[in-house]
C-alpha positions as CSV (number, residue, x, y, z in Angstrom):
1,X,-36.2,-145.7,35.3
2,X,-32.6,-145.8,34.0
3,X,-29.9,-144.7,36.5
4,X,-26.3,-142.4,35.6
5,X,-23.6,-144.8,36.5
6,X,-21.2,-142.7,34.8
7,X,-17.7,-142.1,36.8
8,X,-18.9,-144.9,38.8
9,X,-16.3,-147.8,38.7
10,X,-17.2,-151.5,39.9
11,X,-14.6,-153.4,42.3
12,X,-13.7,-155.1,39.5
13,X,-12.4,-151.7,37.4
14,X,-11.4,-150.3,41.0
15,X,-8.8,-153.0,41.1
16,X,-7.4,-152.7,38.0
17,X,-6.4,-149.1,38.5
18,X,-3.7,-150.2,40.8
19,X,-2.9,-154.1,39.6
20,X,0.3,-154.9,40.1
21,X,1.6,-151.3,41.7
22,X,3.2,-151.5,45.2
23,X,3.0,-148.1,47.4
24,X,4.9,-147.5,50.7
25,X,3.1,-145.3,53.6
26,X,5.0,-143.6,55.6
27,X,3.4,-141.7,58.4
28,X,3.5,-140.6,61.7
29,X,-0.4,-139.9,61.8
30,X,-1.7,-143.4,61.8
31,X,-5.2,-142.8,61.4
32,X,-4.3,-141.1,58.1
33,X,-2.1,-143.3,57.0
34,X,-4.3,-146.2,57.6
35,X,-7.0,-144.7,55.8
36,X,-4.9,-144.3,52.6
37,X,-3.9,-148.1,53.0
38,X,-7.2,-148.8,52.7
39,X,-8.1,-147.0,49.8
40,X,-5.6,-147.6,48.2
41,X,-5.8,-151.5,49.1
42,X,-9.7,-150.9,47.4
43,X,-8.1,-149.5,44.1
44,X,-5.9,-152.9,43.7
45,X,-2.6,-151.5,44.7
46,X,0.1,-153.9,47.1
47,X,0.2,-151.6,50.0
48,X,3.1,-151.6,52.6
49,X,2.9,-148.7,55.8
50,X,5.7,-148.2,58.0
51,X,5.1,-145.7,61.3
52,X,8.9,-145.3,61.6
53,X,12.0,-144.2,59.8
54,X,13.8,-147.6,60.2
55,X,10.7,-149.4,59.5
56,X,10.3,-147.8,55.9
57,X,13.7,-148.3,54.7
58,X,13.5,-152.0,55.8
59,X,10.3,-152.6,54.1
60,X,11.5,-150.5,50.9
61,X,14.5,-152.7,50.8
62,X,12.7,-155.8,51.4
63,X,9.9,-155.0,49.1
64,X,10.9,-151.9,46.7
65,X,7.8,-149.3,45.9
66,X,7.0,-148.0,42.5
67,X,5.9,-144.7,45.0
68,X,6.2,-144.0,48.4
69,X,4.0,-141.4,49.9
70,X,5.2,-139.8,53.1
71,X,3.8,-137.3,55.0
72,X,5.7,-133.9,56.3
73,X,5.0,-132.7,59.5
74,X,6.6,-128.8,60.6
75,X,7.4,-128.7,63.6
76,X,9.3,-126.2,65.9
77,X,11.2,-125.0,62.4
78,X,12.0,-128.2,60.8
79,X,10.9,-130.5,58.7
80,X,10.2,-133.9,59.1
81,X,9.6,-136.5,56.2
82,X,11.2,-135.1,53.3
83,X,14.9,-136.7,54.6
84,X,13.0,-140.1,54.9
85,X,11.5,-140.2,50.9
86,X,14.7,-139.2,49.6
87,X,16.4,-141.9,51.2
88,X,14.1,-144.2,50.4
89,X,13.6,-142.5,46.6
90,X,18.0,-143.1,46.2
91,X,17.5,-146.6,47.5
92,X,14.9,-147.9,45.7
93,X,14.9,-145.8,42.3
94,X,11.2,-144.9,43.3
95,X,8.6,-141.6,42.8
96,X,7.6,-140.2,46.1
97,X,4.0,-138.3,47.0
98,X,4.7,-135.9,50.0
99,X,1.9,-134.8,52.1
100,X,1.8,-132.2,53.9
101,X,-0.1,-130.0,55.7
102,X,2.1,-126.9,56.2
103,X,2.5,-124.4,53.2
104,X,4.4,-125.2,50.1
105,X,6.1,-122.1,51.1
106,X,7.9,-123.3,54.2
107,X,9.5,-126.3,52.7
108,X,9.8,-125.2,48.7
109,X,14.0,-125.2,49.1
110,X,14.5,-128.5,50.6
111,X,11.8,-130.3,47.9
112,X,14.3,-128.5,45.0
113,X,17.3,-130.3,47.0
114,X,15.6,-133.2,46.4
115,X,14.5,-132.9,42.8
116,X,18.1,-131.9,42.2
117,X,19.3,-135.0,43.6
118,X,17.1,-137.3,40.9
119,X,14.0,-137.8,43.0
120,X,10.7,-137.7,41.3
121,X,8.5,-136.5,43.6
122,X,4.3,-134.5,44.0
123,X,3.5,-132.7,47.1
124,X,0.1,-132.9,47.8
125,X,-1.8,-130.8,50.6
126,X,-3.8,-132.3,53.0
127,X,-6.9,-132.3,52.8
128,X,-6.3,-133.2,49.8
129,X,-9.1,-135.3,47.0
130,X,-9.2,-139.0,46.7
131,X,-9.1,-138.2,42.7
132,X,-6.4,-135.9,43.0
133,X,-3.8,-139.0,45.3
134,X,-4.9,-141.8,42.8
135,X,-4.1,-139.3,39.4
136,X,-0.6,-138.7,41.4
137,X,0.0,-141.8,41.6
138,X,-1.0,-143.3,38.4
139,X,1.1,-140.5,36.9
140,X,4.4,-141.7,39.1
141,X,4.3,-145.1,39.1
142,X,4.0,-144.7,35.2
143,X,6.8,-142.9,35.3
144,X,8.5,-144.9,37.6
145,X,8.2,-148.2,35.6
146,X,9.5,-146.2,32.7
147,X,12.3,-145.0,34.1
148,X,12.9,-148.8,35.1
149,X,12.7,-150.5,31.7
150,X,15.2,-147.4,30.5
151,X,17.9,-148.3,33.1
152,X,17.3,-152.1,32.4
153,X,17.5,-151.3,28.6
154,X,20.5,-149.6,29.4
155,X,22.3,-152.2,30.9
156,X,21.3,-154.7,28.3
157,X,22.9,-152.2,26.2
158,X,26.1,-151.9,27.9
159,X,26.4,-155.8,28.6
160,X,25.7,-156.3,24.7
161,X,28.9,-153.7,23.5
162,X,31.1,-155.2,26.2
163,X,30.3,-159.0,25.1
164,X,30.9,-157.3,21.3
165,X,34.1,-155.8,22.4
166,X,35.4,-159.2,24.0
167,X,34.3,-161.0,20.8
168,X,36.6,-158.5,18.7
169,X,39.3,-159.0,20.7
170,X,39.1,-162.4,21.1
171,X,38.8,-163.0,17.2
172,X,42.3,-160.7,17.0
Protein backbone atom coordinates (compact mmCIF):
# COMPACT_ATOMS: atom_id res chain seq x y z
CA UNK A 1 0.00 0.00 0.00
CA UNK A 2 1.57 3.22 -1.36
CA UNK A 3 0.93 6.34 0.77
CA UNK A 4 0.18 10.33 -0.78
CA UNK A 5 3.00 12.27 0.65
CA UNK A 6 2.29 15.05 -1.59
CA UNK A 7 2.43 18.77 0.10
CA UNK A 8 4.17 16.94 2.79
CA UNK A 9 7.76 18.48 3.32
CA UNK A 10 10.60 16.58 5.38
CA UNK A 11 12.60 18.66 8.04
CA UNK A 12 15.16 18.75 5.79
CA UNK A 13 12.89 20.79 2.89
CA UNK A 14 11.16 22.55 6.01
CA UNK A 15 14.45 24.11 6.73
CA UNK A 16 15.32 25.28 3.52
CA UNK A 17 12.22 27.41 3.21
CA UNK A 18 13.55 29.82 5.61
CA UNK A 19 17.66 29.29 5.37
CA UNK A 20 19.38 32.06 5.92
CA UNK A 21 16.13 34.62 6.55
CA UNK A 22 16.09 36.42 9.99
CA UNK A 23 12.46 37.47 11.32
CA UNK A 24 11.77 39.74 14.39
CA UNK A 25 8.52 39.01 16.69
CA UNK A 26 7.18 41.59 18.23
CA UNK A 27 4.33 40.98 20.48
CA UNK A 28 2.56 41.68 23.45
CA UNK A 29 0.61 38.24 23.48
CA UNK A 30 3.47 35.95 24.30
CA UNK A 31 1.83 32.74 23.94
CA UNK A 32 1.32 33.86 20.25
CA UNK A 33 4.29 35.12 19.68
CA UNK A 34 6.06 32.24 21.02
CA UNK A 35 4.18 29.91 18.98
CA UNK A 36 5.19 31.71 15.65
CA UNK A 37 8.95 31.48 16.97
CA UNK A 38 8.59 28.11 16.92
CA UNK A 39 7.24 27.55 13.71
CA UNK A 40 9.01 29.60 12.19
CA UNK A 41 12.30 28.23 14.04
CA UNK A 42 10.86 24.60 12.37
CA UNK A 43 10.77 26.24 8.73
CA UNK A 44 14.73 27.15 9.07
CA UNK A 45 14.25 30.83 9.67
CA UNK A 46 16.86 32.95 12.50
CA UNK A 47 14.17 34.00 14.72
CA UNK A 48 14.58 37.02 17.20
CA UNK A 49 11.15 38.06 19.68
CA UNK A 50 11.12 40.99 21.62
CA UNK A 51 7.91 41.63 24.25
CA UNK A 52 8.66 45.31 24.37
CA UNK A 53 9.13 48.46 22.22
CA UNK A 54 12.67 49.09 23.36
CA UNK A 55 13.52 45.55 23.22
CA UNK A 56 12.70 45.33 19.39
CA UNK A 57 14.51 48.26 18.26
CA UNK A 58 17.62 47.03 20.16
CA UNK A 59 17.49 43.66 18.73
CA UNK A 60 16.68 45.10 15.13
CA UNK A 61 19.68 47.27 15.48
CA UNK A 62 21.82 44.59 16.81
CA UNK A 63 20.65 41.96 14.49
CA UNK A 64 18.62 43.71 11.37
CA UNK A 65 15.39 41.51 10.09
CA UNK A 66 14.70 40.82 6.52
CA UNK A 67 10.76 41.00 8.16
CA UNK A 68 9.43 41.85 11.25
CA UNK A 69 5.99 40.76 12.18
CA UNK A 70 4.30 42.73 14.88
CA UNK A 71 1.07 42.36 16.17
CA UNK A 72 -1.69 45.29 16.55
CA UNK A 73 -3.71 45.40 19.40
CA UNK A 74 -7.06 48.19 19.52
CA UNK A 75 -7.49 49.25 22.42
CA UNK A 76 -9.69 52.09 23.99
CA UNK A 77 -9.43 53.89 20.24
CA UNK A 78 -5.85 53.47 19.42
CA UNK A 79 -3.66 51.59 17.91
CA UNK A 80 -0.81 49.86 19.15
CA UNK A 81 2.03 48.16 16.99
CA UNK A 82 1.85 49.83 13.76
CA UNK A 83 4.26 52.94 15.33
CA UNK A 84 6.70 50.17 16.51
CA UNK A 85 7.17 48.29 12.62
CA UNK A 86 7.59 51.52 11.10
CA UNK A 87 10.30 52.44 13.21
CA UNK A 88 11.77 49.46 13.01
CA UNK A 89 10.94 49.12 9.01
CA UNK A 90 12.96 53.08 8.62
CA UNK A 91 15.77 51.67 10.69
CA UNK A 92 16.54 48.61 9.32
CA UNK A 93 15.31 48.87 5.57
CA UNK A 94 13.08 45.82 6.41
CA UNK A 95 9.24 44.35 5.21
CA UNK A 96 6.89 44.14 8.09
CA UNK A 97 3.83 41.46 8.65
CA UNK A 98 1.20 43.17 10.95
CA UNK A 99 -1.21 41.00 12.79
CA UNK A 100 -3.98 41.88 13.94
CA UNK A 101 -7.06 40.99 15.19
CA UNK A 102 -9.30 44.16 14.87
CA UNK A 103 -10.82 44.94 11.38
CA UNK A 104 -8.76 46.23 8.50
CA UNK A 105 -11.30 48.85 8.70
CA UNK A 106 -10.29 50.49 12.00
CA UNK A 107 -6.62 50.93 11.17
CA UNK A 108 -6.71 51.20 6.98
CA UNK A 109 -5.45 55.18 7.34
CA UNK A 110 -2.55 54.74 9.58
CA UNK A 111 -1.18 51.39 7.45
CA UNK A 112 -1.40 53.98 4.15
CA UNK A 113 0.78 56.53 6.38
CA UNK A 114 3.05 53.93 6.58
CA UNK A 115 3.15 52.60 2.95
CA UNK A 116 3.56 56.30 2.04
CA UNK A 117 6.52 56.59 4.13
CA UNK A 118 8.48 53.50 2.12
CA UNK A 119 7.50 50.62 4.35
CA UNK A 120 6.70 47.40 2.76
CA UNK A 121 4.33 45.90 4.81
CA UNK A 122 1.02 42.64 4.79
CA UNK A 123 -1.57 42.72 7.39
CA UNK A 124 -2.63 39.49 8.24
CA UNK A 125 -5.72 38.63 10.50
CA UNK A 126 -5.55 36.53 13.25
CA UNK A 127 -6.54 33.59 13.07
CA UNK A 128 -4.89 33.57 10.35
CA UNK A 129 -3.20 30.03 8.19
CA UNK A 130 0.24 28.75 8.82
CA UNK A 131 0.35 28.65 4.75
CA UNK A 132 -0.89 31.93 4.43
CA UNK A 133 2.26 33.66 7.27
CA UNK A 134 5.05 31.46 5.62
CA UNK A 135 3.71 32.70 1.68
CA UNK A 136 3.85 36.44 3.38
CA UNK A 137 6.89 36.03 4.29
CA UNK A 138 8.61 34.29 1.56
CA UNK A 139 7.13 37.02 -0.62
CA UNK A 140 8.71 39.93 1.76
CA UNK A 141 11.90 38.82 2.53
CA UNK A 142 12.25 38.24 -1.38
CA UNK A 143 11.46 41.44 -1.69
CA UNK A 144 13.42 42.72 0.95
CA UNK A 145 16.78 41.15 -0.25
CA UNK A 146 16.01 42.71 -3.52
CA UNK A 147 15.47 45.90 -2.58
CA UNK A 148 18.91 45.39 -0.71
CA UNK A 149 21.19 44.33 -3.57
CA UNK A 150 19.44 47.52 -5.54
CA UNK A 151 20.60 50.07 -2.85
CA UNK A 152 24.05 48.24 -2.62
CA UNK A 153 24.15 48.29 -6.46
CA UNK A 154 23.36 51.71 -6.26
CA UNK A 155 26.05 52.81 -4.19
CA UNK A 156 28.58 50.81 -6.06
CA UNK A 157 27.25 52.91 -8.73
CA UNK A 158 27.71 56.18 -7.27
CA UNK A 159 31.20 55.30 -5.67
CA UNK A 160 32.30 54.05 -9.32
CA UNK A 161 31.21 57.77 -11.12
CA UNK A 162 32.69 59.68 -8.21
CA UNK A 163 36.23 57.62 -8.43
CA UNK A 164 35.61 58.38 -12.47
CA UNK A 165 35.02 61.94 -11.90
CA UNK A 166 38.31 62.32 -9.51
CA UNK A 167 40.21 60.35 -12.17
CA UNK A 168 39.14 63.07 -14.92
CA UNK A 169 40.09 65.67 -12.94
CA UNK A 170 43.07 64.48 -11.64
CA UNK A 171 44.40 63.66 -15.32
CA UNK A 172 43.40 67.60 -16.11
Amino acid sequence: MQMHTAGILTRAQMRKVGARHRVLVVGCERALARFICTFLRLYGYEVDEAFSDSSALRKAAAHPPDVAIVMVVLMQGLVYGLDIGERISRRSKCSVIFLSATDYYYIRHDLKCIHSEGCISSLLSLPFENSELLATLQYLTTLTKARRRMRFSRIAIQSDEKSAIRRRESGR
